[in-house]
C-alpha atoms as a printed R data frame, in Angstrom:
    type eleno elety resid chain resno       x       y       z
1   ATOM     1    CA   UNK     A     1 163.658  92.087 218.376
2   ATOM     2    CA   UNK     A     2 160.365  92.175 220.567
3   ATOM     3    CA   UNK     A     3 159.251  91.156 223.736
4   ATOM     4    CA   UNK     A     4 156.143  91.157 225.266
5   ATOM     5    CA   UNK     A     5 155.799  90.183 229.118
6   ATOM     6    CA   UNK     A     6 153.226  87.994 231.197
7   ATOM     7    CA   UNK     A     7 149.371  89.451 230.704
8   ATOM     8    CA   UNK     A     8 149.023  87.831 234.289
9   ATOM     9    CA   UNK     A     9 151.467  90.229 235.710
10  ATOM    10    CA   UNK     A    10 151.186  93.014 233.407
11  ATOM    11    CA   UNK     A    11 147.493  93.121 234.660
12  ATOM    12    CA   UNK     A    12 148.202  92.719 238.447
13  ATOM    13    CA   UNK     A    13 151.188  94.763 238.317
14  ATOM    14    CA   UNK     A    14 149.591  98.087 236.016
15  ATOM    15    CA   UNK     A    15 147.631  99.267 238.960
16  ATOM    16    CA   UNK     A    16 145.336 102.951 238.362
17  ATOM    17    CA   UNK     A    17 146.525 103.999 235.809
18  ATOM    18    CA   UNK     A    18 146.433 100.801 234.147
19  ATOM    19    CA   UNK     A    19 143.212  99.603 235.028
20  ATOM    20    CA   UNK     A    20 141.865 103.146 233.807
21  ATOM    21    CA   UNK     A    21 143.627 102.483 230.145
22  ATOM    22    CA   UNK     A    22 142.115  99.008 230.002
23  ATOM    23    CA   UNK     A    23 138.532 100.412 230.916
24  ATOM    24    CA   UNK     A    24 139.451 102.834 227.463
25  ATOM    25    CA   UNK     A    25 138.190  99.853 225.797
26  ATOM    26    CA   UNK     A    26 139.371  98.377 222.545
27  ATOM    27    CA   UNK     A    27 140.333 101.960 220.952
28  ATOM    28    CA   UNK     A    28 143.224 101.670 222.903
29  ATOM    29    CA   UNK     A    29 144.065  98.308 222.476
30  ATOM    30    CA   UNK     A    30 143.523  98.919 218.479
31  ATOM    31    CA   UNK     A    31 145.497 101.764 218.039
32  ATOM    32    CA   UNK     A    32 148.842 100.679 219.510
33  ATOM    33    CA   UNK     A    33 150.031  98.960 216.431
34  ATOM    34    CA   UNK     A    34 153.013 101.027 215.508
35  ATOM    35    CA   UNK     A    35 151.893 101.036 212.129
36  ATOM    36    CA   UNK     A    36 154.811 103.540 210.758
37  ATOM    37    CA   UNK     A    37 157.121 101.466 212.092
38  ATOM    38    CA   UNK     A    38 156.572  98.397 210.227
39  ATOM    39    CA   UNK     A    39 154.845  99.927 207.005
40  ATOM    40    CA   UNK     A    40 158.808  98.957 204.806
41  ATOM    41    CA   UNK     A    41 157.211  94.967 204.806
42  ATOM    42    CA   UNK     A    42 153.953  96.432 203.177
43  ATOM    43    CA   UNK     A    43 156.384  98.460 200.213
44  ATOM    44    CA   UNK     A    44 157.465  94.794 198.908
45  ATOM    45    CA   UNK     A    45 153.434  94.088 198.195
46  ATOM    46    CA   UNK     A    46 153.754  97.235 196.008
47  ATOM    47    CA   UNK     A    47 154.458  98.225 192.633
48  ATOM    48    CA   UNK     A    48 158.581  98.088 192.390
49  ATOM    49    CA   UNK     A    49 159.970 100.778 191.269
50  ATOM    50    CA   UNK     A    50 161.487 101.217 187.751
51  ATOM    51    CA   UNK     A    51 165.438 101.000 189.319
52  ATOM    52    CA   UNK     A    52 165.561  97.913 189.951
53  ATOM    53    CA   UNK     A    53 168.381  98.771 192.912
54  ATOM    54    CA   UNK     A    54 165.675 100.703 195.059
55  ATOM    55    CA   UNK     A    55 163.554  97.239 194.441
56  ATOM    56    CA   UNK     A    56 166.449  95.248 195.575
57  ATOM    57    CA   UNK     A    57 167.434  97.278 198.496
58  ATOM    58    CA   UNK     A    58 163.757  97.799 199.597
59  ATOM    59    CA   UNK     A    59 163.909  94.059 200.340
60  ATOM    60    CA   UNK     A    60 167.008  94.244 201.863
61  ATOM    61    CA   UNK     A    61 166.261  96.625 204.519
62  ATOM    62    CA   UNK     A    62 164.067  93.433 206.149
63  ATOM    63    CA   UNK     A    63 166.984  91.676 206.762
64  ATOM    64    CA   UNK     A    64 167.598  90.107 210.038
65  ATOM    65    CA   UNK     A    65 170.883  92.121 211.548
66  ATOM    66    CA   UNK     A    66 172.336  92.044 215.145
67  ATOM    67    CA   UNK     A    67 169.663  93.752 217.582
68  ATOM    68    CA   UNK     A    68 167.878  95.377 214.683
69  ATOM    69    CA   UNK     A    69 170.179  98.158 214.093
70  ATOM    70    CA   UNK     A    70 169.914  98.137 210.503
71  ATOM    71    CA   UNK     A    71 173.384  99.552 210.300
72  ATOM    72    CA   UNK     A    72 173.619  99.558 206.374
73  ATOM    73    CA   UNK     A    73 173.961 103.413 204.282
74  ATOM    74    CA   UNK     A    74 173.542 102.906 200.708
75  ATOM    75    CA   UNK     A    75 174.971 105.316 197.926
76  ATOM    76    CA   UNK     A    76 173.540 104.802 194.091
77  ATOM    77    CA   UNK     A    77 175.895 105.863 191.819
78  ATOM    78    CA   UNK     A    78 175.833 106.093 187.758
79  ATOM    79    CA   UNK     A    79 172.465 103.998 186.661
80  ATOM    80    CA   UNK     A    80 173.523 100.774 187.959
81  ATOM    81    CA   UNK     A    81 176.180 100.638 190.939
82  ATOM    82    CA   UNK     A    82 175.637 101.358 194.170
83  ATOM    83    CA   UNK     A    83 177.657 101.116 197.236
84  ATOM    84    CA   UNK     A    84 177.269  99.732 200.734
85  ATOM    85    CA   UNK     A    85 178.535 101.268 203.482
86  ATOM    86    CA   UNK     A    86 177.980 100.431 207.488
87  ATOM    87    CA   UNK     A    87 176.900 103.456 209.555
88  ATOM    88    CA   UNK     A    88 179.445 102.798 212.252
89  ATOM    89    CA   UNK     A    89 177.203 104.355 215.231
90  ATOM    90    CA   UNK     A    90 175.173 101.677 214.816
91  ATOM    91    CA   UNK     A    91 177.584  98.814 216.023
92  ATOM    92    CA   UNK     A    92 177.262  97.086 219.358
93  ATOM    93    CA   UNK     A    93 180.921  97.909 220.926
94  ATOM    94    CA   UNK     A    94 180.238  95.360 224.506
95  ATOM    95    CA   UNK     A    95 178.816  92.419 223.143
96  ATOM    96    CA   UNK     A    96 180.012  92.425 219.826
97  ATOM    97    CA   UNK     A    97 183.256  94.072 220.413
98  ATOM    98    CA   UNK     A    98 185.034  93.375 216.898
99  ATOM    99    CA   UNK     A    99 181.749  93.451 214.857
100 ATOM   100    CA   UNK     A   100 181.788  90.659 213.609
101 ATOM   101    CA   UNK     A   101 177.815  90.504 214.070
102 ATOM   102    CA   UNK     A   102 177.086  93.430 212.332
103 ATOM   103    CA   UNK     A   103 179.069  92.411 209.232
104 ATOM   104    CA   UNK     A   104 177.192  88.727 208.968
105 ATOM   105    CA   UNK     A   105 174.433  91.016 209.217
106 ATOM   106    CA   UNK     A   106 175.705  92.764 206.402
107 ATOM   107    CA   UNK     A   107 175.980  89.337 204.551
108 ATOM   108    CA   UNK     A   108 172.165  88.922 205.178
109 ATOM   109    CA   UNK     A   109 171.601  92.485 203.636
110 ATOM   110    CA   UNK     A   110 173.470  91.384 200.584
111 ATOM   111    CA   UNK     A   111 172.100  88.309 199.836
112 ATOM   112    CA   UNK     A   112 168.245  89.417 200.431
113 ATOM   113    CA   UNK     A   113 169.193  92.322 197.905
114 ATOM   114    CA   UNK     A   114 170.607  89.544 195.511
115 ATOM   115    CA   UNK     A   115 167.588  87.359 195.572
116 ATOM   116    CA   UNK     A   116 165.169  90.720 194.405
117 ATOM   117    CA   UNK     A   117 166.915  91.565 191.874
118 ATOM   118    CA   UNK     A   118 167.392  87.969 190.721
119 ATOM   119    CA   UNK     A   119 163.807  88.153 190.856
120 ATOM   120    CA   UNK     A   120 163.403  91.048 188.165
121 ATOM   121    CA   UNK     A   121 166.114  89.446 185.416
122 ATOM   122    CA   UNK     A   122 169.541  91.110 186.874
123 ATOM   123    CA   UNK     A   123 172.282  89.687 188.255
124 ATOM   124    CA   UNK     A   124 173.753  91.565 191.216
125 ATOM   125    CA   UNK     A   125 177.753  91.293 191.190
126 ATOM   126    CA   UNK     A   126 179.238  91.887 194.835
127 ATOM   127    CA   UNK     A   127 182.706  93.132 195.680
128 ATOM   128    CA   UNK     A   128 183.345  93.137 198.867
129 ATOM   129    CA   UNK     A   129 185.804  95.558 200.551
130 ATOM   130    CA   UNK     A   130 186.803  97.249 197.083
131 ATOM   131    CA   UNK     A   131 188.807  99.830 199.250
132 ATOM   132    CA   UNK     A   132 190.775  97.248 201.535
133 ATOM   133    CA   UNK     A   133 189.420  94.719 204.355
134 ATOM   134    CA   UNK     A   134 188.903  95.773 207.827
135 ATOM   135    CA   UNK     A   135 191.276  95.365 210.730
136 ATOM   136    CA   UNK     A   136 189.867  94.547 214.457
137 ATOM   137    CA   UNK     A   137 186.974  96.836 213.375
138 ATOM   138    CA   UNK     A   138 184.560  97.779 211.053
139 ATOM   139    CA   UNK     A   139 185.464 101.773 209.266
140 ATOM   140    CA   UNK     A   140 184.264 103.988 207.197
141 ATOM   141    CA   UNK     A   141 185.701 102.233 204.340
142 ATOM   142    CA   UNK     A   142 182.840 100.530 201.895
143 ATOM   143    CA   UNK     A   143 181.453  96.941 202.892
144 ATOM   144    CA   UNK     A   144 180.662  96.043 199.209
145 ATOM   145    CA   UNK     A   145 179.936  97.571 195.699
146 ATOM   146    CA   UNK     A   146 177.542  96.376 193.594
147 ATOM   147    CA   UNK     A   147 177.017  96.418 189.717
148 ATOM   148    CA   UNK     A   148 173.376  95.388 188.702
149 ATOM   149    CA   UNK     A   149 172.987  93.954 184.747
150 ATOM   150    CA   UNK     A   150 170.000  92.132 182.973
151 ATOM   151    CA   UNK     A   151 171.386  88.807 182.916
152 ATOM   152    CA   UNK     A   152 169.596  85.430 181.656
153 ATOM   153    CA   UNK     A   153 171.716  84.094 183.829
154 ATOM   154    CA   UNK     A   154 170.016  85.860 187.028
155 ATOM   155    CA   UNK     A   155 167.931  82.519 188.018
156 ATOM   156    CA   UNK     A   156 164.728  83.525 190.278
157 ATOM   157    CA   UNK     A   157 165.157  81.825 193.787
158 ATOM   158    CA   UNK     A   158 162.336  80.513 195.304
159 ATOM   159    CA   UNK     A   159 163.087  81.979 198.836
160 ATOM   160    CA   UNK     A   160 162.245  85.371 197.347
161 ATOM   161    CA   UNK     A   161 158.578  84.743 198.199
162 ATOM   162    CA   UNK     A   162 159.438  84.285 201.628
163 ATOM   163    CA   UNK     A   163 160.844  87.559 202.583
164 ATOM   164    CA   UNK     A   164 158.491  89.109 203.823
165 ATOM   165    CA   UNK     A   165 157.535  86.531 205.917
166 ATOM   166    CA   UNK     A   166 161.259  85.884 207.492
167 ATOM   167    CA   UNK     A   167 160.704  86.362 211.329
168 ATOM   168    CA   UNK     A   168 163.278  85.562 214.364
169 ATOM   169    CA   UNK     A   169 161.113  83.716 216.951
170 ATOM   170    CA   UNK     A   170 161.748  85.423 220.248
171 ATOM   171    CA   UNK     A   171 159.289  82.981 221.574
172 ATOM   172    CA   UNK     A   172 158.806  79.993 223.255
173 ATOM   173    CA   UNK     A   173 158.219  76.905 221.086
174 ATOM   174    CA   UNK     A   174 155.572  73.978 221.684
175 ATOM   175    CA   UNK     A   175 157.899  71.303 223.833
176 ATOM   176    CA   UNK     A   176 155.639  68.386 222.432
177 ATOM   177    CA   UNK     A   177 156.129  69.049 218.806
178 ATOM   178    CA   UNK     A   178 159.413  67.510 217.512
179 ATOM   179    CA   UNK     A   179 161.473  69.384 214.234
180 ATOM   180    CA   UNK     A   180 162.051  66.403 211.986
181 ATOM   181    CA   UNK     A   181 165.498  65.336 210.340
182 ATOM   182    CA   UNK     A   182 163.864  66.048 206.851
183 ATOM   183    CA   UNK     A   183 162.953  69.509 207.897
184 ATOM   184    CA   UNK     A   184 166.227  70.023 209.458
185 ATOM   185    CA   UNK     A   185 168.068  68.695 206.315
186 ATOM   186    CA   UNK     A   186 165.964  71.314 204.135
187 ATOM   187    CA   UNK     A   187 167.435  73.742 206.360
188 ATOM   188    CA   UNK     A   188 170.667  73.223 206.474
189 ATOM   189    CA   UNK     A   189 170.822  72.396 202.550
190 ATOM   190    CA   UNK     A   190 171.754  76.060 202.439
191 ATOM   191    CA   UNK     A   191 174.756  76.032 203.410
192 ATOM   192    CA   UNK     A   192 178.759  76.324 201.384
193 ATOM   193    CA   UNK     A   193 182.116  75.065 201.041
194 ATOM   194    CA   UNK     A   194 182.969  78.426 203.039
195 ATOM   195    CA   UNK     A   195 179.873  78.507 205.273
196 ATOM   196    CA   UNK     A   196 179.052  75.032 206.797
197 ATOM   197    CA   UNK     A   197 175.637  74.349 207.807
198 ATOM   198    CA   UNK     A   198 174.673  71.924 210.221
199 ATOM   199    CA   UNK     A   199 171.917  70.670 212.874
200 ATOM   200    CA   UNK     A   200 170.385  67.833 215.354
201 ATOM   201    CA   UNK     A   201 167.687  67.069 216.869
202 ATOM   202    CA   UNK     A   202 169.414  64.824 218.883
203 ATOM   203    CA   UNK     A   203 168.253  64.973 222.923
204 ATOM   204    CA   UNK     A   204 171.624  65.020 224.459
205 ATOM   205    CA   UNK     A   205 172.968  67.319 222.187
206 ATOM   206    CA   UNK     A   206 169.744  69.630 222.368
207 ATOM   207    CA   UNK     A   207 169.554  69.316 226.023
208 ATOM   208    CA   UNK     A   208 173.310  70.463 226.544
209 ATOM   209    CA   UNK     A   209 172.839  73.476 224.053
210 ATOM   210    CA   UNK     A   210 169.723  74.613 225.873
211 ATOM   211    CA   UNK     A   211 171.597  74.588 229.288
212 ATOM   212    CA   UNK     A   212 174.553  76.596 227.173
213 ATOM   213    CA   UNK     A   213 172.392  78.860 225.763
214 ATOM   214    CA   UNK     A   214 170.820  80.127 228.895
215 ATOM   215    CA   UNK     A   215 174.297  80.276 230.549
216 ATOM   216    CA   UNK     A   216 175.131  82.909 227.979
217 ATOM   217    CA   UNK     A   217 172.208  84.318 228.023
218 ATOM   218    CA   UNK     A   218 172.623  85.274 231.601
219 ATOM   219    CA   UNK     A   219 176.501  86.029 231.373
220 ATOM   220    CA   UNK     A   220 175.380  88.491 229.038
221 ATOM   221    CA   UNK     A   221 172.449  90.035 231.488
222 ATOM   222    CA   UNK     A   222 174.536  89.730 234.607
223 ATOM   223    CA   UNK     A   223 177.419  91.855 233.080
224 ATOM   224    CA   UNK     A   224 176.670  95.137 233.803
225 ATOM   225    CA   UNK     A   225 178.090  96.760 230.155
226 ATOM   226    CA   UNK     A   226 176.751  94.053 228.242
227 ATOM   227    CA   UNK     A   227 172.959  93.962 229.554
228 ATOM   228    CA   UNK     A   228 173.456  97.933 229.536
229 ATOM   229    CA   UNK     A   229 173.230  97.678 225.754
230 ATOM   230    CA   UNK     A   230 170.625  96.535 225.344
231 ATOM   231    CA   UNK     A   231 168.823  97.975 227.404
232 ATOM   232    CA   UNK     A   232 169.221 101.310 226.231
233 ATOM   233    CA   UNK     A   233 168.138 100.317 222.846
234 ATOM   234    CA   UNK     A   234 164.943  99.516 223.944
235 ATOM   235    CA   UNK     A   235 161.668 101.166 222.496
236 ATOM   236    CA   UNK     A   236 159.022 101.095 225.024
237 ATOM   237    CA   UNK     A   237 155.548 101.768 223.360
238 ATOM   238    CA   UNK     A   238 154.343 103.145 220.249
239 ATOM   239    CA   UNK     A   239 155.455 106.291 220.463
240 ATOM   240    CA   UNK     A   240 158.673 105.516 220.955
241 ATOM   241    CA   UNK     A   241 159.063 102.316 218.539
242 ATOM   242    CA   UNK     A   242 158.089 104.559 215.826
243 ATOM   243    CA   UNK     A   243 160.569 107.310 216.469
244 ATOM   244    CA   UNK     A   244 163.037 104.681 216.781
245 ATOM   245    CA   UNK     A   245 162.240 101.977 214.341
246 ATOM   246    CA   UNK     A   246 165.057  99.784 215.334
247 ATOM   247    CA   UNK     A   247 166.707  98.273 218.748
248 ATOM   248    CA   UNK     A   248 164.685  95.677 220.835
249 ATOM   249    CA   UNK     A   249 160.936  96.573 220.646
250 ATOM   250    CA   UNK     A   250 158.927  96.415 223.899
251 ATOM   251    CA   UNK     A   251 155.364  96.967 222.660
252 ATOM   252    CA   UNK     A   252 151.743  96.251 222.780
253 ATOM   253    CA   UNK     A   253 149.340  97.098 224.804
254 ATOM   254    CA   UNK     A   254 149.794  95.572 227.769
255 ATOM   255    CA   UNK     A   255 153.489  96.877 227.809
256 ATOM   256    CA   UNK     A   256 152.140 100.159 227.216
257 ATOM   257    CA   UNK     A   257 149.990 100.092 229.987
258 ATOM   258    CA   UNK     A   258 152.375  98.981 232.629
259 ATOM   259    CA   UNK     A   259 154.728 102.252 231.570
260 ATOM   260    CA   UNK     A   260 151.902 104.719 232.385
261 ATOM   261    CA   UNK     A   261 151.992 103.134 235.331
262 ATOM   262    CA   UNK     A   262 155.320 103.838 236.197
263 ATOM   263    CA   UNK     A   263 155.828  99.957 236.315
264 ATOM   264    CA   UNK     A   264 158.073  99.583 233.330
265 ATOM   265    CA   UNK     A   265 160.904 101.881 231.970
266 ATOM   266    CA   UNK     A   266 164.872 101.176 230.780
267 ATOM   267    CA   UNK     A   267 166.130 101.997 234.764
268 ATOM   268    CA   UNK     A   268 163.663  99.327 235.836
269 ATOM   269    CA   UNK     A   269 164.584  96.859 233.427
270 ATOM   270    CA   UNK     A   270 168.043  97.172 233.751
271 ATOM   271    CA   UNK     A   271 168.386  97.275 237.969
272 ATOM   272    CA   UNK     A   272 167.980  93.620 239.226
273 ATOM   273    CA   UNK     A   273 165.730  92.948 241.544
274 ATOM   274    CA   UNK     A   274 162.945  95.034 239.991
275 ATOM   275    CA   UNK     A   275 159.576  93.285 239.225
276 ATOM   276    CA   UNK     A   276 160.595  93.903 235.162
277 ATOM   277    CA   UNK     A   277 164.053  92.768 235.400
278 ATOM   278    CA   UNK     A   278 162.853  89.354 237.272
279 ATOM   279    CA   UNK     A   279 160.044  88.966 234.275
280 ATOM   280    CA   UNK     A   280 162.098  89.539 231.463
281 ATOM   281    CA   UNK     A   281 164.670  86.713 233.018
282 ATOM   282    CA   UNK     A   282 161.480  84.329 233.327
283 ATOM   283    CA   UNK     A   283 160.320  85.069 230.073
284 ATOM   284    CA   UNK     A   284 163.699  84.262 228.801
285 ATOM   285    CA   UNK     A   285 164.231  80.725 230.884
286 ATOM   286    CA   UNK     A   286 161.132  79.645 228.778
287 ATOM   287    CA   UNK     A   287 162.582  80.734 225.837
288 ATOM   288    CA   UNK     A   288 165.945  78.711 226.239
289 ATOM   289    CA   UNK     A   289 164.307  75.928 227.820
290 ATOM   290    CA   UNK     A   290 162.548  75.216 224.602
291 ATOM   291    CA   UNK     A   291 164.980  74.683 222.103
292 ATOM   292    CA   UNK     A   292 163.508  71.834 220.262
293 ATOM   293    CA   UNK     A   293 166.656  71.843 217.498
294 ATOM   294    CA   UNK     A   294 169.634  73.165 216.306
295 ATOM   295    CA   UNK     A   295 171.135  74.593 213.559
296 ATOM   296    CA   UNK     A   296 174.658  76.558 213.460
297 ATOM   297    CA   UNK     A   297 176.983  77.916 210.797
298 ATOM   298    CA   UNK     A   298 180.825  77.071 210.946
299 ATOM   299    CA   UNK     A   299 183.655  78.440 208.915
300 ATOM   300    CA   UNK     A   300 187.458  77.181 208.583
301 ATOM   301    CA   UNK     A   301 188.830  80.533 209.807
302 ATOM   302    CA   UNK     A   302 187.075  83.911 210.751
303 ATOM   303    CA   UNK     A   303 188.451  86.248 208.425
304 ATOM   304    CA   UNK     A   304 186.074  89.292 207.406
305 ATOM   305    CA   UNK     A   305 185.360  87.295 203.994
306 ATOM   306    CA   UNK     A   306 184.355  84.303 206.379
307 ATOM   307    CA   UNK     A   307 182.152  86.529 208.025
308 ATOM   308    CA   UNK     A   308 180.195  87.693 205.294
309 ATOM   309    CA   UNK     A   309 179.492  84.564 203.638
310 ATOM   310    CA   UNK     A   310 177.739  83.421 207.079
311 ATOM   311    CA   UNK     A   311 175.885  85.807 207.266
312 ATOM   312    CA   UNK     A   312 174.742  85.054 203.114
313 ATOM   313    CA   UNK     A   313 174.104  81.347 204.921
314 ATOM   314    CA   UNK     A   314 172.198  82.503 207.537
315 ATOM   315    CA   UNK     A   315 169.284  84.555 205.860
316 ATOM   316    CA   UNK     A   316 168.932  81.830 203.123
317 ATOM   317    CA   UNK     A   317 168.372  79.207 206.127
318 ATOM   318    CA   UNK     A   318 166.141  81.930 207.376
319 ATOM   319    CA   UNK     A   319 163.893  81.824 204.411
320 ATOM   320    CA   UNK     A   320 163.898  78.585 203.848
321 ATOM   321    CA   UNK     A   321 162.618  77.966 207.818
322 ATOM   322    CA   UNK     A   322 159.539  80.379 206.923
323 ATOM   323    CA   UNK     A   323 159.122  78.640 203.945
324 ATOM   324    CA   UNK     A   324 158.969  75.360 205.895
325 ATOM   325    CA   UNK     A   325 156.604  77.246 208.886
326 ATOM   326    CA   UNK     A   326 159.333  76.320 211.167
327 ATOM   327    CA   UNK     A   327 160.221  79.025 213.909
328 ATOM   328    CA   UNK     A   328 164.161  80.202 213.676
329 ATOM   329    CA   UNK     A   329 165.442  82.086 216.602
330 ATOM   330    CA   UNK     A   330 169.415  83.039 216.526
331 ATOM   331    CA   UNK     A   331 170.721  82.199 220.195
332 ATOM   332    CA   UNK     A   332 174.238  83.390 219.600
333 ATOM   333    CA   UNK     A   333 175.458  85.158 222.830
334 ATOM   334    CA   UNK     A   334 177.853  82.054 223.543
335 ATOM   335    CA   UNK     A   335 179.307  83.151 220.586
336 ATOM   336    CA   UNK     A   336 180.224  86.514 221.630
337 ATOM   337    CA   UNK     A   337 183.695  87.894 222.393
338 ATOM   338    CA   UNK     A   338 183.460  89.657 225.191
339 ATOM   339    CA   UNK     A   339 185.791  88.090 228.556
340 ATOM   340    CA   UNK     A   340 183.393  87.181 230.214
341 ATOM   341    CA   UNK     A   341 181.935  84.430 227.612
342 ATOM   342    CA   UNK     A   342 185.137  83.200 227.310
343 ATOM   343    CA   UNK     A   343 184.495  79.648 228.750
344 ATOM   344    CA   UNK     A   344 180.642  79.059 227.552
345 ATOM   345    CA   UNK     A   345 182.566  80.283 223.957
346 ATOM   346    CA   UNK     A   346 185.148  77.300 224.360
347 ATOM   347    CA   UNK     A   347 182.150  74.738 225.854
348 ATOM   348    CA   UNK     A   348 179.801  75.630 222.845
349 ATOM   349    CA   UNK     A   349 182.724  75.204 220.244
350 ATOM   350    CA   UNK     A   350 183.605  71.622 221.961
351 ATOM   351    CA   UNK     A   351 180.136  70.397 221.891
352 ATOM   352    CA   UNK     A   352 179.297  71.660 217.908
353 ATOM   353    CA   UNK     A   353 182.985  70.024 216.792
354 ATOM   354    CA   UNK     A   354 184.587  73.012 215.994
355 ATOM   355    CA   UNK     A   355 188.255  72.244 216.292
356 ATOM   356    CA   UNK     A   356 191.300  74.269 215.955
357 ATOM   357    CA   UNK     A   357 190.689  77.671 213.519
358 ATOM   358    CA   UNK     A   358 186.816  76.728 212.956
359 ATOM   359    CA   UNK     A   359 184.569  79.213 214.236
360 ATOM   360    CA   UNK     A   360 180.623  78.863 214.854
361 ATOM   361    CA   UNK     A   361 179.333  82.044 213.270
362 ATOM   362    CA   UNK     A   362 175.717  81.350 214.300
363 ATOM   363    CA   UNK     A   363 173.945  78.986 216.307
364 ATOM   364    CA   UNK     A   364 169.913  79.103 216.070
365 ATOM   365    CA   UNK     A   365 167.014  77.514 218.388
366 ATOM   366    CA   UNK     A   366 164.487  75.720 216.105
367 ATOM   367    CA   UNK     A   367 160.708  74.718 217.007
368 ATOM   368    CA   UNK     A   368 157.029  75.449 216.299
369 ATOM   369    CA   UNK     A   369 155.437  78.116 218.104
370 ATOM   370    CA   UNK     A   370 152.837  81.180 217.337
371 ATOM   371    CA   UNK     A   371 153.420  83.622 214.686
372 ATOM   372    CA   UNK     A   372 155.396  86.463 215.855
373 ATOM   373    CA   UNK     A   373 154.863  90.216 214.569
374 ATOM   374    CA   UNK     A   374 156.807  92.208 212.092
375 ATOM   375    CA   UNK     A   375 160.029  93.758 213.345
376 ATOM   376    CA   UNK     A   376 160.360  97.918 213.232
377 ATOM   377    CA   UNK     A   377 162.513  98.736 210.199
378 ATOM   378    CA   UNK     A   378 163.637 102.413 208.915
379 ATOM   379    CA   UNK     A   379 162.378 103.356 205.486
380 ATOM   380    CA   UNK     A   380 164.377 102.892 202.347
381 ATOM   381    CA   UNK     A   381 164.980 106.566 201.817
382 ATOM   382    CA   UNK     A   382 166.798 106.723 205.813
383 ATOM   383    CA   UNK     A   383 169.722 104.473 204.233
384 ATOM   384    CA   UNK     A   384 170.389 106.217 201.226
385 ATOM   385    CA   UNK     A   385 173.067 108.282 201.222
């Protein structure tokens, strides 16, 4: 995840310091690409590597997950297994208390790992939980082994060209450019008899999701433990993104030269009131407000298995809405667990029809906006275990 903040302000707000980084020139400007950071999407443009598990899993690793914590430790074992574990550190105990995020993420991990090696002739056989399923959380027990073969029956996918191009669009999207029901339908083809997929473009509907959205979106800031979270995975400049290549990327520029002058750092951000807390809730309203679709995943139960399997949904509608050019931004804090969501939970699960045991795994904000920059990802060789 990445956010920039208004140039207007960032200018007016950067004072001395600032000013005296902008008169640098464009050296400084050019030079705060975290390059490091997001050098794993440039690997897949490579020469693979003769295991074709390392070429699987080095597509993989750009898998969208829950605020990019890339939680996944892989172990290769023999010539052709390997095993998946989830480094449980990296969970997100307030808002996603039973981590139920971080396995779908999981799910996205598998399937992008499927599709690569599906790509070089092998089929890539998943068991999931060989050891035993979870309880109410995630342990050190194995997500999923995995037994790679040369198969003629390992079909190439045509979303594998579009990995490296997945984005989420933590942007605002153009309000007078409508997502079509054909484009929608493309999307949502994706989905399973486990893993429904659905979406509308319909204005009621979109306008009552928008107004949803923001109301969790704000539950979730205004909740001191929750916003607290995320806030202190935030990477605030170069430097910082690319000793942390994960967590919710503040950079650019700009950013950079508003936190030499003292005008932007995690206590700032986090303590309404504050000139950066106010602009990152601005930012956001435009954000919600522009919602131009919807798509969402629903499941019969949510059992662990459930889980997973949305999360295989989810990256495949992913790819297929870069393949399409469309923007695809997951907006899934009314979907959280925590108390306090409890009622925009119940509303949002009302409004998409999901009735009794159903649960909406994912609900995404659709729409056509700028393209947004690569996402900080730890190297292949981090994960393995």
């Amino acid at each position: 995840m990445a956010m920039k903040l208004s140039r207007r302000w960032l200018i007016q707000g950067a004072g001395g310091a600032g000013l005296a980084l902008i008169g640098a020139g464009g050296y400084f400007v050019a030079t705060r690409t975290p390059t490091r950071a997001i050098a794993a999407w440039g690997e897949v443009d490579t020469a693979p590597p003769a295991d074709v598990r390392l070429d699987a899993f080095r597509h993989a690793i750009l898998a969208p997950n829950p605020h990019n914590r890339q939680p996944w430790l892989i172990k290769l074992t023999g010539d052709a297994t390997a095993t998946v574990y989830c480094d449980l550190a990296r969970r997100l105990p307030h808002t996603d208390p039973f981590d139920r995020q971080i396995l779908m993420g999981f799910g996205c991990f598998l399937e992008t790992a499927r599709i690569a090696a599906a790509e070089r002739g092998f089929a890539m056989d998943i068991a999931p939980f060989p050891d035993g399923l979870p309880a109410a959380r995630l342990d050190a027990r194995p997500i999923a082994r995995l037994q790679f073969a040369a198969s003629a029956m390992a079909v190439k996918d045509p979303l594998f060209a579009a990995i490296p191009n997945r984005r989420s669009s933590k942007q605002p999207f153009q309000t007078d450019r409508p997502v079509d029901s054909a484009t929608l339908r493309k999307i949502t083809d994706h989905g399973s008899p486990v893993a429904l997929a659905a979406s509308s473009n319909d204005a009621a509907l979109v306008k009552a999701v928008r107004a949803y959205t923001w109301d969790a979106w704000m539950i979730e800031l205004q909740t001191q433990r929750t916003w607290q979270e995320s806030v202190d995975l935030m990477r605030i400049g170069k430097h910082e993104i690319e000793a942390n290549p994960d967590g919710i990327s503040l950079g650019g520029p700009f950013l950079e030269v508003l936190a030499a002058a003292g005008q932007l750092s995690r206590e700032q951000i986090a303590q309404p009131g504050t000139q950066a807390h106010k602009s990152g809730v601005d930012r956001y309203r435009a954000i919600m407000d522009s919602g131009m679709a919807y798509a969402w995943i629903t499941t019969k139960g949510n059992s662990r298995l459930d889980q997973l399997e949305a999360g295989r949904v989810y990256v495949r509608m992913n790819l297929e809405a870069a393949r399409q050019g469309l923007g695809f931004h997951p907006v899934s804090q009314a979907l959280q667990e925590f108390p306090e969501m409890g009622q925009v939970f119940s509303d949002v699960h009302n409004t998409l029809g999901a009735k009794n045991e159903a649960r909406v795994q994912m609900l995404v904000r659709l729409g056509y906006g700028t393209p947004v920059s690569r996402s900080p990802r730890w190297p292949l060789q981090s994960r393995l275990i």
